[in-house]
Each structure stands twice: as structure tokens, then as C-alpha cells.
C-alpha positions as CSV (number, residue, x, y, z in Angstrom):
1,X,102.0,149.9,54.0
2,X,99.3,150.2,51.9
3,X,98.4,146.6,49.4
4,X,99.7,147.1,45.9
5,X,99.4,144.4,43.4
6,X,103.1,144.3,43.3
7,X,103.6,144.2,46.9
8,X,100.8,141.3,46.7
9,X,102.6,139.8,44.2
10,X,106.0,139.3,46.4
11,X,103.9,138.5,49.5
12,X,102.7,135.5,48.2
13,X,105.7,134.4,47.2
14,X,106.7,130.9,47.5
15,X,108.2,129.8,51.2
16,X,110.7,127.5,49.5
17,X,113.0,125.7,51.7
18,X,116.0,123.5,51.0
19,X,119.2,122.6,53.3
20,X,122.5,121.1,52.9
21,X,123.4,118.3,55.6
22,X,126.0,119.3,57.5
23,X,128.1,118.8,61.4
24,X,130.1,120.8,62.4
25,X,132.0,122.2,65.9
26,X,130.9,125.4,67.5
27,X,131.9,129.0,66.6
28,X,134.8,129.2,69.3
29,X,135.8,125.6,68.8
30,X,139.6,124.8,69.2
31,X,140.0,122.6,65.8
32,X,138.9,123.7,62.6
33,X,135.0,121.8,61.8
34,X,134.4,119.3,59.4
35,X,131.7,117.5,57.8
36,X,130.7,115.5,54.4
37,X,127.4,116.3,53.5
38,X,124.9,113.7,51.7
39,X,126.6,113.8,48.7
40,X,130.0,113.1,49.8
41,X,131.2,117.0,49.9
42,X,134.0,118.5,52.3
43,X,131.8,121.4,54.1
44,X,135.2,122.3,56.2
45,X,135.2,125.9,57.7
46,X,138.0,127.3,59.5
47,X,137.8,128.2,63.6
48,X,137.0,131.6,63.1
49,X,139.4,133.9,65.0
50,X,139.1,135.4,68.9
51,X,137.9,139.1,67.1
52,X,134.7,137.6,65.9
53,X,134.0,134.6,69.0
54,X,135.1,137.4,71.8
55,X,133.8,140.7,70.6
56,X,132.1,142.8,73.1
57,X,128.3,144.2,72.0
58,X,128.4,148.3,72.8
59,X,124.6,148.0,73.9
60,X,122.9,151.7,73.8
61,X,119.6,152.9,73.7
62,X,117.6,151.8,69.9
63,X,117.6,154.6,67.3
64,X,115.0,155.7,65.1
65,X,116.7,154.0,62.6
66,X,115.5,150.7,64.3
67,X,112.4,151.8,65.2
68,X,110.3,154.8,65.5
69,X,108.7,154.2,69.0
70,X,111.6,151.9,71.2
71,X,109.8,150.1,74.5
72,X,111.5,151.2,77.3
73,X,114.2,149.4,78.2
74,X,115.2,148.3,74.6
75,X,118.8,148.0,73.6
76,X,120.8,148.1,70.3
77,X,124.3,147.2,69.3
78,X,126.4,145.9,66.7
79,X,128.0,142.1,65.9
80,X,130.4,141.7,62.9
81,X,130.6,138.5,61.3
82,X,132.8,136.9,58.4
83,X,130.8,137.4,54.8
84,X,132.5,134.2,54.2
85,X,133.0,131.6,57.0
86,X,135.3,129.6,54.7
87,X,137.5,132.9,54.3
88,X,137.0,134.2,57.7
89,X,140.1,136.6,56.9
90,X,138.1,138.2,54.2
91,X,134.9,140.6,54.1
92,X,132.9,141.2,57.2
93,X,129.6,142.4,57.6
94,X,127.8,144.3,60.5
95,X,125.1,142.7,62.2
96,X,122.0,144.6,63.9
97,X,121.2,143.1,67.2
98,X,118.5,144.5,69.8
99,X,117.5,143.1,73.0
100,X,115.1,143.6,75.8
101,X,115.9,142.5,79.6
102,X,114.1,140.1,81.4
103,X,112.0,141.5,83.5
104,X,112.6,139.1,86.4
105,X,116.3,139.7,86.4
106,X,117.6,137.7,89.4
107,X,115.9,134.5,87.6
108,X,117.4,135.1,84.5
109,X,117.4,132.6,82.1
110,X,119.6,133.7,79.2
111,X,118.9,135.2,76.2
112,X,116.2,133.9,73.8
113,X,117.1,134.6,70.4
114,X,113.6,135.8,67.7
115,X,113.7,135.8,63.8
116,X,110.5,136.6,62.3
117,X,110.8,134.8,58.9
118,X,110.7,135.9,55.8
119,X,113.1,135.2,54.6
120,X,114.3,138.9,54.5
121,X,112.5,140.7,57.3
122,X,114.9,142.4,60.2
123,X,114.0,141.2,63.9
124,X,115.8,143.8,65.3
125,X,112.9,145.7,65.4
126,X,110.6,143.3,66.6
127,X,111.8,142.9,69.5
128,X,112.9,146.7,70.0
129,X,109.4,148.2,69.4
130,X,107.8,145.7,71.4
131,X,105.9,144.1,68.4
132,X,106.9,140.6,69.4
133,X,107.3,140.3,73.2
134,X,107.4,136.0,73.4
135,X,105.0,134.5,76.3
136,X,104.1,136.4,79.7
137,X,106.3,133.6,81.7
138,X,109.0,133.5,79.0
139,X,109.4,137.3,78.8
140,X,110.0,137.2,82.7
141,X,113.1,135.0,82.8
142,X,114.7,135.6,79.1
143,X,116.4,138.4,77.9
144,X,114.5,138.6,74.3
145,X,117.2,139.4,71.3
146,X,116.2,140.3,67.7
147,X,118.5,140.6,64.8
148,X,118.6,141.5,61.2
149,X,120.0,138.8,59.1
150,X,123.0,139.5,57.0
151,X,121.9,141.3,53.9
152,X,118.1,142.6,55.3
153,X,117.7,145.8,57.6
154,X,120.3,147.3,59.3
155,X,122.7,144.6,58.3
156,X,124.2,145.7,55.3
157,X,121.3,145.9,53.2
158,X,121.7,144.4,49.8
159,X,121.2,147.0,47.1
160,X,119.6,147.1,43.2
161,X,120.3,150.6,41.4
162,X,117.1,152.6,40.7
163,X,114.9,151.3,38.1
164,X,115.4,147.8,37.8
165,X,114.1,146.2,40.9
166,X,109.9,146.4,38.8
167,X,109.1,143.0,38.0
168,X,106.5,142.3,35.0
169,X,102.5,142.2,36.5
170,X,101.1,139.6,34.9
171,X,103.0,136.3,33.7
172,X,104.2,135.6,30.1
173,X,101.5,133.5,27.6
174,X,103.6,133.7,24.6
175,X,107.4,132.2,23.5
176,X,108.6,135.9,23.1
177,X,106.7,137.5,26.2
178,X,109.1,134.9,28.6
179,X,112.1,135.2,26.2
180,X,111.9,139.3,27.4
181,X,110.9,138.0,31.1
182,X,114.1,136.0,31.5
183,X,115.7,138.7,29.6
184,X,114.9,141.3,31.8
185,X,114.9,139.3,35.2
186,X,118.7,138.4,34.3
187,X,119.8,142.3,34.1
188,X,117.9,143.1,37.3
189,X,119.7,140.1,39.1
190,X,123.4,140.9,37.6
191,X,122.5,145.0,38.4
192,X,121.1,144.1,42.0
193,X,124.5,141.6,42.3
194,X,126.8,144.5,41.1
195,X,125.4,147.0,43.7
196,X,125.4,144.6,46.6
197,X,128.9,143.2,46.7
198,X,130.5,140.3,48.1
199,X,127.1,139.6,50.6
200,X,124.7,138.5,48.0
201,X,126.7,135.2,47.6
202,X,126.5,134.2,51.0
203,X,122.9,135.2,52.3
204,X,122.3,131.5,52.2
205,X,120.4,130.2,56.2
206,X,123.6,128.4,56.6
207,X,125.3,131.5,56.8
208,X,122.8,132.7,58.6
209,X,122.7,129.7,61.0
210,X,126.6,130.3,61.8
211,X,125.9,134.0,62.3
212,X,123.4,132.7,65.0
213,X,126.2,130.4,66.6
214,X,128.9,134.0,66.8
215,X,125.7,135.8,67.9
216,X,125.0,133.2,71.0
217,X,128.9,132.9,72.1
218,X,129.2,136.2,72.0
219,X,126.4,136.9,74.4
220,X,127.4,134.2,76.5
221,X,124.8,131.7,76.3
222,X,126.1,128.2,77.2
223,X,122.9,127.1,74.2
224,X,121.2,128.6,72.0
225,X,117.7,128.8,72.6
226,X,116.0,130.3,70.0
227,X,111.7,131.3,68.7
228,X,111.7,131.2,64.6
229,X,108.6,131.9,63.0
230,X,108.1,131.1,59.3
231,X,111.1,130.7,57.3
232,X,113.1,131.8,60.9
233,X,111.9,127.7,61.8
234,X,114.0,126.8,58.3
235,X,116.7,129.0,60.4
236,X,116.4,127.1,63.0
237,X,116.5,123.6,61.0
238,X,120.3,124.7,59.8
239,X,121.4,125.4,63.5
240,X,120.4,122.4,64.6
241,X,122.4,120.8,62.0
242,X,125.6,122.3,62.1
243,X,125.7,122.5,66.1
244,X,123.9,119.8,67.5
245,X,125.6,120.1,71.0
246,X,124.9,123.7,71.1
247,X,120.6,123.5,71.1
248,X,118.7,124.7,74.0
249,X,115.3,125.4,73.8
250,X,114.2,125.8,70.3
251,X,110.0,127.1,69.1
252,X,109.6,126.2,65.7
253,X,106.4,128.0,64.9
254,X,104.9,128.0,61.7
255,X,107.2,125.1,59.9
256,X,108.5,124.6,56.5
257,X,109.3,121.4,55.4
258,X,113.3,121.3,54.3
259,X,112.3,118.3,52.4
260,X,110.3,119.2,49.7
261,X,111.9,121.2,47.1
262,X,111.0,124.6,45.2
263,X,108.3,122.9,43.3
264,X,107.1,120.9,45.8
265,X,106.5,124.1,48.2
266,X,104.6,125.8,45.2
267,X,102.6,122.6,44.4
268,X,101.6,122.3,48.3
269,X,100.6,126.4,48.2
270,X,98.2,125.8,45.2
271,X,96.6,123.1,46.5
272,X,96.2,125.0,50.3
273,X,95.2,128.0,47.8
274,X,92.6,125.8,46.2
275,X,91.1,124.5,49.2
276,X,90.8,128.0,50.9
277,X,88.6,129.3,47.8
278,X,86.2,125.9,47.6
279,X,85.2,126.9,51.8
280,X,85.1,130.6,50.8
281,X,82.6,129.3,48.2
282,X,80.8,126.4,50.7
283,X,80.4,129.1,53.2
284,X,79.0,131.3,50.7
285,X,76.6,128.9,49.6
286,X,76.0,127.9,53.4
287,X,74.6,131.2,54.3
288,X,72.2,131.6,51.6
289,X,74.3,134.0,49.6
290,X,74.1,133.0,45.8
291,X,75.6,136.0,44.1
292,X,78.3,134.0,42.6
293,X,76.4,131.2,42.5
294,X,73.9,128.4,44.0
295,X,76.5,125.5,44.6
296,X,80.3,125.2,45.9
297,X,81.0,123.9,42.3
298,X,79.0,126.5,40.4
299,X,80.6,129.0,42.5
300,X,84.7,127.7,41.6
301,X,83.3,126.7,37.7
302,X,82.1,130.5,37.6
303,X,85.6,131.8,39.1
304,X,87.5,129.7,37.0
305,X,85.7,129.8,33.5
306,X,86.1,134.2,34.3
307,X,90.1,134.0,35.1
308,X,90.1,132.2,31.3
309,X,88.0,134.7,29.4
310,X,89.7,137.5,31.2
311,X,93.5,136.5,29.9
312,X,92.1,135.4,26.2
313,X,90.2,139.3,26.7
314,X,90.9,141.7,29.9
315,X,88.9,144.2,31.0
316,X,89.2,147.7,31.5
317,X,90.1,149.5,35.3
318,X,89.2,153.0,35.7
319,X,92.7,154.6,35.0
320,X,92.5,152.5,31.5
321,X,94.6,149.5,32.9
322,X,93.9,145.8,32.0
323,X,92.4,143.8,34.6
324,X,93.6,140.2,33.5
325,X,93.3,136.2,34.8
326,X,96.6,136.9,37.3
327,X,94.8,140.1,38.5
328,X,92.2,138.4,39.5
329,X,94.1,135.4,40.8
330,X,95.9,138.2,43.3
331,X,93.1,139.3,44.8
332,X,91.8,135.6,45.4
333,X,95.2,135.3,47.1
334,X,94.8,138.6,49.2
335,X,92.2,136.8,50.8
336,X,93.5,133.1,51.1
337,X,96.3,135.2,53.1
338,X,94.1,137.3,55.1
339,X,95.1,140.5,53.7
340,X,91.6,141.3,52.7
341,X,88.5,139.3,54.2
342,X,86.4,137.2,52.0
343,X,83.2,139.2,52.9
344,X,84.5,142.3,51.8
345,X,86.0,140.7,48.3
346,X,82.5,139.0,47.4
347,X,80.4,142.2,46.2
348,X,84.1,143.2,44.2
349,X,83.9,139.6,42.5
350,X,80.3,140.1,41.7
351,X,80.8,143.9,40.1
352,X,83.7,142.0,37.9
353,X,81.8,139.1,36.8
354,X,79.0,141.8,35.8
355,X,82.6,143.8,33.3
356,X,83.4,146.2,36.6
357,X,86.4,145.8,37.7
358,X,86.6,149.3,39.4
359,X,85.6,147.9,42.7
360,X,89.1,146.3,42.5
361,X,90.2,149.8,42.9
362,X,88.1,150.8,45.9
363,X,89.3,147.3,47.8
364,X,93.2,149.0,47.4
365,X,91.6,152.5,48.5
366,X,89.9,150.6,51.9
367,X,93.0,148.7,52.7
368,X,95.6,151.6,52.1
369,X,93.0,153.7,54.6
370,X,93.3,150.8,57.5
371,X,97.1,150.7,57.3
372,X,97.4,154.7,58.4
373,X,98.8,155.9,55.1
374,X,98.0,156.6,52.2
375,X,101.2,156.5,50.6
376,X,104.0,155.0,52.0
377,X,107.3,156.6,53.1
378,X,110.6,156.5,51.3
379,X,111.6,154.4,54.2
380,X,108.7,151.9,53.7
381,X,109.3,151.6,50.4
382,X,113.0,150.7,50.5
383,X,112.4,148.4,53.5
384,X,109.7,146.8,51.1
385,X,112.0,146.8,48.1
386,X,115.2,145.3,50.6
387,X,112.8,142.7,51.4
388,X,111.4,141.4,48.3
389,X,115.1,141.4,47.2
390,X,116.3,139.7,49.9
391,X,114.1,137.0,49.7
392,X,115.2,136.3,46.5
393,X,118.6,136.2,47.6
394,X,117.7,133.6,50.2
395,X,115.5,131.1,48.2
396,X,117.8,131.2,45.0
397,X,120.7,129.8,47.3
398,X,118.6,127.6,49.5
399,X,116.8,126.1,46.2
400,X,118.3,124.2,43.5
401,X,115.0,123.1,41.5
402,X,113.9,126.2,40.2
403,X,113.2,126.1,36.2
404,X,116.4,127.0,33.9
405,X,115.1,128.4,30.8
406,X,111.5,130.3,29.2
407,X,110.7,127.0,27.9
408,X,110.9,124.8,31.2
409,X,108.9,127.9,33.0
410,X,106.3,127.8,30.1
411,X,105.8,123.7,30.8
412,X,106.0,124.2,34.0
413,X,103.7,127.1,34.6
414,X,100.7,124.8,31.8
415,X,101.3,121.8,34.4
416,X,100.4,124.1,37.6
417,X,97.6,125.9,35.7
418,X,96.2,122.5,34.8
419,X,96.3,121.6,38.5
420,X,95.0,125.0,39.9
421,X,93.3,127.3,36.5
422,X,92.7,130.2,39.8
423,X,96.6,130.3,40.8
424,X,98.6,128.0,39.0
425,X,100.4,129.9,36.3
426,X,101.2,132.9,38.6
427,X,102.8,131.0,41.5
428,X,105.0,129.5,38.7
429,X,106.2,132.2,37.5
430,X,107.2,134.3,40.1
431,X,110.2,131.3,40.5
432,X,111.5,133.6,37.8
433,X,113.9,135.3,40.1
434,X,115.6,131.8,41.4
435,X,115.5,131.1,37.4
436,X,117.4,133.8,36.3
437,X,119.8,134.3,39.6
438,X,123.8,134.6,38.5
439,X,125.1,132.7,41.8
440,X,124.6,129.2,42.0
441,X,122.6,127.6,44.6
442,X,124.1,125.6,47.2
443,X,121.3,124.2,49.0
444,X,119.7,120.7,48.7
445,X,116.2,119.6,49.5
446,X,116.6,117.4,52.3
447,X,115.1,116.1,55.6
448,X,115.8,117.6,58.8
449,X,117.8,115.2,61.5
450,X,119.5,116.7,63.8
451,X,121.3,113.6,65.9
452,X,122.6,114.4,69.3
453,X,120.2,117.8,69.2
454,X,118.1,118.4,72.5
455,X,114.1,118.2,72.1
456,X,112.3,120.8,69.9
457,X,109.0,122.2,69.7
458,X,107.0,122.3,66.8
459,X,103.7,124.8,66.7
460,X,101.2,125.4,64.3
461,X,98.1,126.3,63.4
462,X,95.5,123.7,62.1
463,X,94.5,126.0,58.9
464,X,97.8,127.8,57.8
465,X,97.6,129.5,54.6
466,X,101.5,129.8,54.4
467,X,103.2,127.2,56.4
468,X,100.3,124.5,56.3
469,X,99.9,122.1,59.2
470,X,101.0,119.1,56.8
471,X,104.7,121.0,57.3
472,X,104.8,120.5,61.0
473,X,103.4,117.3,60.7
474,X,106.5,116.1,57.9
475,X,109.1,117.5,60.3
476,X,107.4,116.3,63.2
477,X,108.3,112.9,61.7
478,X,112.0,113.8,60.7
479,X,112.9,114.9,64.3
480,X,112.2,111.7,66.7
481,X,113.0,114.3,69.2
482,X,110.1,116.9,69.0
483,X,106.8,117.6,70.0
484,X,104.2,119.1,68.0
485,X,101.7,121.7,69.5
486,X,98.6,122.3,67.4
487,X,96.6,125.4,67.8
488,X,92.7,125.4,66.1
489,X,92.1,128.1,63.8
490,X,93.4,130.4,61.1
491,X,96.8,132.2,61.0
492,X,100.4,132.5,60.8
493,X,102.3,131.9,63.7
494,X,100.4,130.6,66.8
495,X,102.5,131.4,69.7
496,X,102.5,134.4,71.5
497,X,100.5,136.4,68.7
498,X,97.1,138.2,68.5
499,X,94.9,137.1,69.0
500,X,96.0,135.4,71.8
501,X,96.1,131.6,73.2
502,X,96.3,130.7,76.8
503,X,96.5,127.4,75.9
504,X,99.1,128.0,73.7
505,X,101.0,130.1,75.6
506,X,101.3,128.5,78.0
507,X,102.3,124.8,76.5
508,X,104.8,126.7,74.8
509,X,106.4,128.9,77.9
510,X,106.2,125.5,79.8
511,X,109.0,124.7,77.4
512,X,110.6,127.5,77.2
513,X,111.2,128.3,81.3
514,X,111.4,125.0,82.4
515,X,112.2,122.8,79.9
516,X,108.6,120.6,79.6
517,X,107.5,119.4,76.5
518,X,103.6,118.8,76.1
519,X,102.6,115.5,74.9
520,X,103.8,113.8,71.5
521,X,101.1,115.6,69.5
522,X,98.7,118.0,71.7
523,X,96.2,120.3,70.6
524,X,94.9,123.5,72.3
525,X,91.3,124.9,71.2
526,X,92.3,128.0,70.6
């Protein structure tokens, strides 16, 4: 789809990540589980009945309501699931599940189970359209399985009512400008909560983690082994959790950290953000190029002093809109994400700093021309609109620490913009959904342990913009049963993505087919 600001604005949303402690039995165990979390709680579910454990998937060919273009061979079907596990008797909702056979059929392996992160994207897809395929060896002996989480995709999307899902461009700088920000951010949540139903309260990753445990006795694997990438490793983190006894071979690639709270993940993002834009500027300054400046310093000091004189006075795009501090602090992020490249952002920077901001305009123009369209299709555009909902519904549930009222968002928004002027105020403001959300949140920031769980595998990349290396490396620590692979480089998700890593691929389908882990910490060049 083509970049918006608003779409940019979601996409660097913060990966916040909190969990509740909890042990309990399998899906088709014979007495009903039980656990007390941390905090001395009664987590208690009830066995869920035969009609959920022994459902039979109807597997036919995927739809073009999966996907457009289906790899040969792919497969859809349906798996319902209790909205509520502690009312199994209640509300159900439809899960979409693809898969694609192994290849080598009469070394079969089981199924290996993909989510793709998020939180709110479908893997469904993914898998069915070929767009994530796992390791050469891997996608030999496994049957790969995608699925949309409860609430994104094809599983019973949530819904808002036409109209309210827009959220404000540019954050609040007065009392009243964030008295009409909550205001509005609380009708969109209760309208989005009236259209969606009963779901919305229970797209929580412990739900989703138990949806995982019906998924895997359902398709008859003795363990659940399992790829998440992003917030799908935070997935992961709950299964291992609630069924210990049930872990097989689990990728974690691209890790969040369960143990550092909603303000602690938006802390950790300005300062990755920070550090990406002082080697944009010593690279700059490396290769002789001193159009925004001769030093790294006078380079961030020019950037910084121009985000401050464009929110005290913004200038003027070509269509008449304001260009302001946060606009500029979107397309910094753009770039510390990879959507647009640093090269290409430079001679935009340089225009702006001289009162033209139209180059701004062009950037949007090139990057909607490389994505194939030039608007995108009603489709797109609720897909787009599911997610950015649905990750609100996640985080809001997962995360308890988000700020309450205008006032704590104004203190805490001047206590991020005094340690990052570039991106401080705008990451802190777009905790306004988890602010203003109408259900409670029932997640705790926590560490990951997992007793009794077999041996994990941890991936990352050594320069991560979203899930930075110092993520891996905390749960690395949590889990005494893990191993921590480390690919060199840039990106998001280091296993079995473009472009590729032998070295990677390899460590990691090592695990996967035959169970070796590579060394405590090991490190592939690229």
C-alpha cells in the first residue's frame, strides 16, 4: 500500500509487551487447569468440551478472500474456538487456518505453526501465498500452518462504524488540544467496542496462546512447534507459559522483552530511534556530504533546533497543509524503519530546512509508485484499518502502564521530548489509544520463565529498529533454556527472509528438523 502519514503513524507504533504468569494443563486435559499467577490470582479455566479439542478442519483449496495468488498446493479451513475460555459455553469465534504440505511427505515432521507479528496481522495468508515459506530443510519435513488471530483477518474481524476510526496527525501542545484528544479517542474506542461485540474483550495473547493450544490438538501434533516473528515471539512467550509440557520446537525471531512495560518499550524505541539518526548523520558526514551540516553534532543540533521552530511556526505543503515538528519526526521514522532510505530522504531534509517542504510530497508520490498502486483498494484499506485497530485491541490488554488522563500524557509526552526533541512527544502520544480503551487490561509486565518448557531459539538481528537486539539479549537471560542466534546487519526478522542467510538458515533449520541448538550465543555474518 502506498505510505501515508497516518499509515506511518500506526506503523511505528509501540511493540509493547506485557504477560500474566500463568500454568496451566493442555486444551484436552481431563481436569479442569489451574494456576495463581504472581499476584496471588486464581487463573482457573474450565476443560474445554470434545466439540472444540476434536473438531475436524474441512481443508479445501484457499480463496481469494485469503489470498489473490494461492501457491499450489495451499489449503484453507476453519477452527472455532471459545471467545471466552473461562465461559467455554458461551460465544465462539471462527478461526482462519491455512497450511501448506511438506514437501517430503514420507519424513514428515508435523505441522509448524507461523504468526507474523503485529500484533494484528493474519498469517493465514502468509503461508497460503507463499510469502513466508520457513527454511529450505524445514519446509521439506513440516507441514507450514498460518492463522489469523481471533479478532484480525478472516477471524472475525473486529469492527469501528465509518468515521471514527481517523486519529488526530500531530500530538496535542495545549491543556484543551488533549482534553479533545482523550475526548475523541474515548468515543472512537466505545464506537469500535459497540460494533465488535463480545471479541474485543478477549483479543488479549493469552487468548491467543490457548487458541494456539485447540489449533495444535486439533491437528494432531503431540507439541507444538511453532516460528513467531515480532510480537508472534510475545505469542510464543504466553504458550510457553500456560503449556510447558506441550513445547516442541519454538523460533523466536525478532523478540520483545515481556518484562519491560508500555513505557519502558517506548523509552527503548526512542533511544534505538536516536541512535539510528546520529549514524544517518556520521555516515553523512563520513562521505563528505555536508548539506545538513559539517559534523554528526551539527548535523542532529540542525534537525533538532528545525523540529522546534516548525511546532512554535509550521510551514506550508503544496495543498495548503502544515508541515509541523511530528511531520517531520514521521518521516525521520520512515527511514529509521526502512520504509524510505536515508539517501533518498537527505535532499527532502535539505529543501525543508531551506522553507520547502513540497519534496515531502514527492517522497509519498515515489513510495506509492514502488508499491504498484497508486491508491489502495477498498480491501487494502480495511485490512489496514482492521490492523491498526487490532493492535490496539492487543496492546491495551497486554499493557497496564499506559497514561490515564490529558494531564499524565502531557508529563509524560515533556519527559520523552526532553530525552529525544526528534521523536519523543509523538511516540508518547500515540499510547493514547491504550489511554482511553473501555476494557481493562489484564496483562502484567513480567519476565518470561517457562519451567519444565523444552529449549528455545532466540534470533535476531544485530541492528533491529523494532525489536532491538537488547530484547533477545533480556530474554535470553530469563529462559536458562534457550539459545540465541545473532545475525549481522539491519532488519526485522532474520530467519528465512530476504535477503537471505545461509548461515542463518541453516542454524535455525538445524533446530527445527533435528532438534540441535547452536551454541549458547552464536553469530552468523550475515
Amino acid at each position: 500500500m502506498p505510505i501515508t502519514r497516518r499509515s506511518m503513524a500506526r506503523s511505528a507504533g509501540l511493540l509493547a509487551v506485557t504477560t500474566m504468569l500463568v500454568t496451566v494443563c493442555g486444551a484436552g486435559g481431563a481436569a479442569a487447569s489451574r494456576s495463581d499467577d504472581a499476584r496471588g490470582r486464581d487463573t482457573s479455566v474450565p476443560v474445554l468440551p470434545a466439540r472444540f479439542t476434536q473438531q475436524k478442519v474441512q481443508w479445501t483449496a484457499c480463496g481469494p478472500d485469503v489470498t489473490p495468488e494461492a501457491v499450489p498446493g495451499a489449503q484453507c479451513g476453519w477452527v472455532r474456538v471459545p471467545v471466552d475460555y473461562a465461559a467455554p459455553d458461551g460465544k465462539t469465534v471462527t478461526l482462519r487456518v491455512s497450511r501448506l504440505p511438506a514437501k517430503d511427505h514420507s519424513r514428515r515432521l508435523g505441522s509448524l505453526f507461523f504468526n507474523p507479528g503485529g500484533p494484528g496481522a493474519g498469517g493465514a495468508a502468509d503461508v497460503a501465498n507463499g510469502d513466508w515459506q520457513a527454511g529450505e530443510q524445514a519446509r521439506a519435513r513440516y507441514d507450514l500452518v498460518g492463522f489469523d488471530p481471533r479478532g484480525t483477518a478472516g477471524s472475525g474481524q473486529i469492527k469501528c462504524p465509518d468515521g471514527v476510526a481517523e486519529e488526530p496527525g500531530n500530538p496535542p501542545r495545549t491543556a484543551s488540544e488533549a482534553e479533545k484528544a482523550f475526548a475523541d479517542a474515548t468515543r472512537r474506542a466505545r464506537a469500535c467496542q459497540k460494533a465488535s461485540g463480545a471479541v474485543l474483550a478477549h483479543m488479549d495473547s493469552v487468548s491467543v496462546a490457548r487458541d494456539l493450544e485447540v489449533l495444535r490438538t486439533v491437528l494432531g501434533d503431540a507439541k507444538l512447534n511453532y516460528t513467531g516473528v515480532s510480537y508472534g515471539t510475545f505469542i510464543g512467550q504466553q504458550y510457553m507459559k500456560l503449556f510447558p509440557g506441550k513445547v516442541g520446537r519454538m523460533v523466536l525471531d525478532g523478540v520483545v522483552n515481556p518484562a519491560a512495560d508500555l513505557r519502558q518499550v517506548a523509552r527503548l524505541d526512542l533511544k534505538t530511534s536516536d541512535d539510528a539518526v546520529r549514524r544517518y548523520a556520521h555516515d553523512l558526514v563520513a562521505r563528505g556530504d555536508d548539506r545538513l551540516g559539517a559534523t554528526t553534532e551539527e548535523i542532529l543540533r540542525r534537525l533538532t533546533t528545525f523540529a522546534r521552530e516548525l511546532d512554535r511556526k509550521p510551514l506550508q505543503g503544496a495543498g495548503g497543509e502544515e508541515f509541523t515538528g511530528a511531520d517531520l519526526s514521521m518521516y525521520l521514522g520512515m527511514a529509521v524503519s526502512g520504509e524510505v532510505s536515508w539517501q533518498r530522504l537527505t535532499p527532502a531534509l535539505v529543501a525543508a530546512l531551506h522553507g520547502d517542504v513540497t519534496a515531502f510530497d514527492r517522497l509519498d508520490a515515489e513510495a506509492a509508485g514502488e508499491s504498484g498502486d497508486e491508491e489502495p483498494a477498498p480491501q487494502e484499506e480495511q485490512t489496514e484499518e482492521n490492523e491498526s485497530m487490532s493492535m490496539s485491541a492487543v496492546l491495551c490488554l497486554d499493557s497496564p502502564s499506559a497514561p490515564r488522563t490529558p494531564k499524565q500524557m502531557f508529563a509524560t509526552a515533556d519527559a520523552f521530548a526532553e530525552q529525544s526533541p526528534l521523536f519523543g512527544r509523538s511516540y508518547a502520544w500515540q499510547m493514547i489509544d491504550c489511554a482511553t480503551w473501555p476494557i481493562a487490561p489484564t496483562g502484567a509486565a513480567e519476565p518470561v520463565r517457562a519451567p519444565g518448557a523444552a529449549p528455545v531459539l532466540l534470533v535476531s538481528y544485530t541492528d533491529d529498529q523494532l525489536t532491538p537486539l537488547a530484547n533477545a539479549r533480556a530474554v535470553h537471560r530469563q529462559l536458562d533454556h534457550s539459545s540465541l542466534l545473532v545475525r549481522k546487519g539491519q532488519g526485522h526478522a532474520a530467519y528465512a527472509s530476504a535477503p537471505p542467510s545461509t548461515c542463518t538458515d541453516r542454524a535455525v533449520d538445524r533446530y527445527l528438523v533435528g532438534g540441535k541448538l547452536p551454541a549458547k550465543v552464536a553469530n552468523c555474518s550475515g
